[in-house]
N, C-alpha and C positions, 0 to 999 in steps of 0.2 A: 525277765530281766527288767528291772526297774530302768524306765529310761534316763539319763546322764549321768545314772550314779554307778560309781566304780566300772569307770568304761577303760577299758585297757591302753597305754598309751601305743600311739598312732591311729588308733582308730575315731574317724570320726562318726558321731551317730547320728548325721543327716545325712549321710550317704548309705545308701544300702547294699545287701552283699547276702550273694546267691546261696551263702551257706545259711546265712539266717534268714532270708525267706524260704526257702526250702526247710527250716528250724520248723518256720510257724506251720507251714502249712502240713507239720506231721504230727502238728498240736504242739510244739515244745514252746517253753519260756523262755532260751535266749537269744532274742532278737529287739530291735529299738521299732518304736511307730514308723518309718521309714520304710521299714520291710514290711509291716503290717500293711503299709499302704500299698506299697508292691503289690504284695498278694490281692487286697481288696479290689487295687484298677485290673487284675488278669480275670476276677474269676467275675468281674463283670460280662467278657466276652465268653466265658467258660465258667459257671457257676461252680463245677464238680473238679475245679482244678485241682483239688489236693488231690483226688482220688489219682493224678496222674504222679505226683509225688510216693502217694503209698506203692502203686504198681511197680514203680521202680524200686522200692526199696524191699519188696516181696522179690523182684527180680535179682538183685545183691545176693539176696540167701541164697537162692537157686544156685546163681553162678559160683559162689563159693563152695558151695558144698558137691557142687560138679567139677570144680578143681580140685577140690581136698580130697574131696574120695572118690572120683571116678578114674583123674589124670593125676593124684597121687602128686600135687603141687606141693611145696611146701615154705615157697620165699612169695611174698603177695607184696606191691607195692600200689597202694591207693591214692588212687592222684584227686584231685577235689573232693579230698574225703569227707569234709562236711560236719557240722555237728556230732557231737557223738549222743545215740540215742539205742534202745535198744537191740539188742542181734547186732553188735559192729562187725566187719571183717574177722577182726582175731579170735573174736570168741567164736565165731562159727568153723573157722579154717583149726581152732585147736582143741576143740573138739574130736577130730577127725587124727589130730596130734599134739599134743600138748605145747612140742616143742617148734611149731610154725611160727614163722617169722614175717612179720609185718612192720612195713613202714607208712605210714600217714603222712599223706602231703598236703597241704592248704595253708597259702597265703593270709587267711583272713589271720588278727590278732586273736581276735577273741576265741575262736576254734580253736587256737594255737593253748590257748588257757585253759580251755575245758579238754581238749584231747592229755596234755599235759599230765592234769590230775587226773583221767581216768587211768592213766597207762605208768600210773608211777610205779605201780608192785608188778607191772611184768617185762619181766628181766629180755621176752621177744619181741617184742614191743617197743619202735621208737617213732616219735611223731618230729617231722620237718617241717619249719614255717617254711616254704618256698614258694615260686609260682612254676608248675609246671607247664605253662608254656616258654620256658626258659629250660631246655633238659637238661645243660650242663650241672645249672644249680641244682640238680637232683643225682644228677648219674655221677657227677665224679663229688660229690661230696662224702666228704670223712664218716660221717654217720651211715649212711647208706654205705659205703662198700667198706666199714668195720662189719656189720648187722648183716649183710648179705653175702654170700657165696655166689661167685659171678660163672661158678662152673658146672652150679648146679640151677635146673629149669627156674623160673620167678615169672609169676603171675602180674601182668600190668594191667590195672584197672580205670577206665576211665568212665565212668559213668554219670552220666547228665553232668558231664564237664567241658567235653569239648567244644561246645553250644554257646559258652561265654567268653566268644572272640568275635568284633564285627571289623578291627580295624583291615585286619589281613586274612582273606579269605581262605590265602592257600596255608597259612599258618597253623593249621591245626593238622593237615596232611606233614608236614615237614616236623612237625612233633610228636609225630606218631612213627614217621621214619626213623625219627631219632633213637626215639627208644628200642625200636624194632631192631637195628642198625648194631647194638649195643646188647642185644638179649642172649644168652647160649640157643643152643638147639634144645626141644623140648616143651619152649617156654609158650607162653599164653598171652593175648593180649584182651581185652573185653571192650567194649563200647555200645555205652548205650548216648542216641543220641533224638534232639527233637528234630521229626519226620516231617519233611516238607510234601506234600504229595502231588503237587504240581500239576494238577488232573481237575481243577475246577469243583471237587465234589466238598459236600459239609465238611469234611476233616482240612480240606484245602483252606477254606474261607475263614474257621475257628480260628489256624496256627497263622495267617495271614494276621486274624486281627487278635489275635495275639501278641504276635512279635507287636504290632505297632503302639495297643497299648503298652508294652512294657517299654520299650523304645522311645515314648511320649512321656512316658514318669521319669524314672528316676533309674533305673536301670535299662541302658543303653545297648551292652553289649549282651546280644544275646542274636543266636539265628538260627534256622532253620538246613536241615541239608533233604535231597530225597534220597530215596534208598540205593541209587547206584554211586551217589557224593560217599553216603556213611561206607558203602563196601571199597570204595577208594581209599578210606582212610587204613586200612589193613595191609594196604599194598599188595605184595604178591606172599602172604600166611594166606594158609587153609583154611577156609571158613568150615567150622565141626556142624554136624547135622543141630539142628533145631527143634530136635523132640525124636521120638522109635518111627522107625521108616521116612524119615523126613529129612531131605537134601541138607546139603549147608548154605546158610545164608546169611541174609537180613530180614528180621520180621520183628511186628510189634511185640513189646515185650510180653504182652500176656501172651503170646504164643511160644515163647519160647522155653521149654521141658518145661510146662504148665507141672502141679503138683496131681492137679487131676484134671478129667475133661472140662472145661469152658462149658459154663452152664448159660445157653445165650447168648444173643452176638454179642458182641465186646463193647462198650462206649465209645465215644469221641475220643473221651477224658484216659482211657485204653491203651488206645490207637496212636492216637500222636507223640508216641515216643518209641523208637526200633531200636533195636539192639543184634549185634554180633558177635559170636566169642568163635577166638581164630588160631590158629598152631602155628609156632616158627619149627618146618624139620629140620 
C-alpha cells in the first residue's frame, strides 16, 4: 500500500492497527510505515516474530476444518478477522460445504475495503465494520441475524484478538460471556491468545519485553494472559481435547491437532501464543 495515497476515510496512517501489522508480518502489502515500524520495534526483542503470525494462521486452518468437518459447523462468525490473505475462513469452512455461512468482523476501515471486495460474489458471505468488543454491535445487528440462524450451532472465533484491550482487564472475559450467553446449544467458541507464562523462564522475559516494546511505539493496547486467564475466558464451555489421546485444554498453538508430529522442540516465536476451542451443550 502506497503510504497516504487513497487511504480510506477515517483512517488515519500515523496510527497503526493490529490488522495491518499483523498484514505485514505475513508478507502482505496493505499496511502504512507505522505498522511497519510496529513490526520492526517487536522483532527487535523477537527477531522470528512473524513466524508467530504464520503459526497462528496455520492454526485458523486447522480449527476450521475441525469445525467444518469434524463438528459439522456451518454459521462461523470471525471476530478480528484481519486482512484478507490466502485460506480465509470461508473458503476453508465451504469447502467442507459450499453453502457455510460466515460473517467478518473488524473495525479497522481499510479491512472493511478489502474484505468488502473480496466477498462481493459470495452470496454466504457478509463482512461487518464493527468492534467486537462491543457484542451488541455485532449480535443484534440486522446483517448478522438476516445471514445467520440463531437455532442452528455458529462457530465464534476470536483469534489473536482478544489481546488488543489494556484499558479494561476483565473486558475481554465479559465479551466472551456475551457471546457465549447468546449462542444455541452445539455451538463453538475458539481463542487463541498471547501467553503470558508468568514462570520467569526465556518465553516469560521475550512476551515481557515484548509487550513493553509494542506498548512504547505506537501500539498500546495490547497484553498478555497465562494459561489459566485464557481458560477463564471460556467460562463454564468444554474445552474439546487438543490432539488423539489428549485431554482438553489450553496449549500453544503448534500443539494443538498439529497436521503431523512436531519435528523438534517448538520456538519461543511457537510458544507464545495458546490457544483453546471449547463446546456450549
Amino acid at each position: 500500500m502506497t503510504d497516504y495515497f487513497n487511504v480510506p476515510p477515517g483512517v488515519n496512517p500515523n496510527e497503526s492497527s493490529a490488522a495491518r501489522v499483523y498484514d505485514y508480518l505475513l508478507g502482505g502489502k496493505d499496511n502504512y510505515e507505522i505498522d511497519r515500524q510496529v513490526a520492526r520495534e517487536a522483532a527487535r526483542v523477537m527477531p522470528d516474530i512473524a513466524e508467530t503470525a504464520r503459526v497462528n494462521r496455520h492454526l485458523m486452518t486447522r480449527v476450521c476444518r475441525f469445525l467444518a468437518y469434524h463438528a459439522r459447523i456451518r454459521q462461523f462468525i470471525d471476530c478480528g478477522s484481519g486482512m484478507p490473505t490466502a485460506e480465509n475462513v470461508h473458503q476453508i469452512v465451504q469447502r467442507a460445504d459450499p453453502t457455510a455461512k460466515v460473517v467478518y468482523v473488524d473495525y479497522d476501515p481499510v479491512v472493511a475495503s478489502h474484505g468488502r471486495a473480496l466477498l462481493d460474489e459470495n452470496e454466504f458471505t457478509e463482512y461487518l465494520e464493527a468492534d467486537f468488543f462491543d457484542p451488541p454491535s455485532i449480535l443484534d445487528h440486522p446483517t448478522v441475524n438476516e445471514h445467520l440462524d440463531w437455532n442452528e450451532p455458529i462457530a465464534v472465533l476470536f483469534l489473536l484478538a482478544l489481546h488488543h484491550h489494556t484499558d479494561d482487564r476483565e473486558l475481554a472475559g465479559k465479551v466472551t460471556k456475551e457471546f457465549i450467553d447468546r449462542l444455541p446449544s452445539g455451538s463453538y467458541v475458539a481463542i487463541s491468545h498471547l501467553l503470558d507464562p508468568h514462570d520467569g523462564s526465556e518465553d516469560d522475559h521475550v512476551v515481557q519485553g515484548l509487550l513493553e516494546s509494542v506498548r512504547n511505539g505506537s501500539m498500546k493496547d495490547v497484553s498478555a494472559r497465562t494459561r489459566a486467564e485464557i481458560k477463564d475466558l471460556f467460562h463454564d464451555l468444554e474445552l474439546i481435547p487438543t490432539g488423539p489421546k489428549k485431554p482438553g485444554g489450553v496449549v500453544p498453538v503448534v500443539e494443538w491437532w498439529p497436521d503431523g508430529p512436531l519435528l523438534g522442540k517448538p520456538t519461543v516465536a511457537q510458544r507464545i501464543v495458546a490457544v483453546g476451542v471449547a463446546r456450549k451443550r
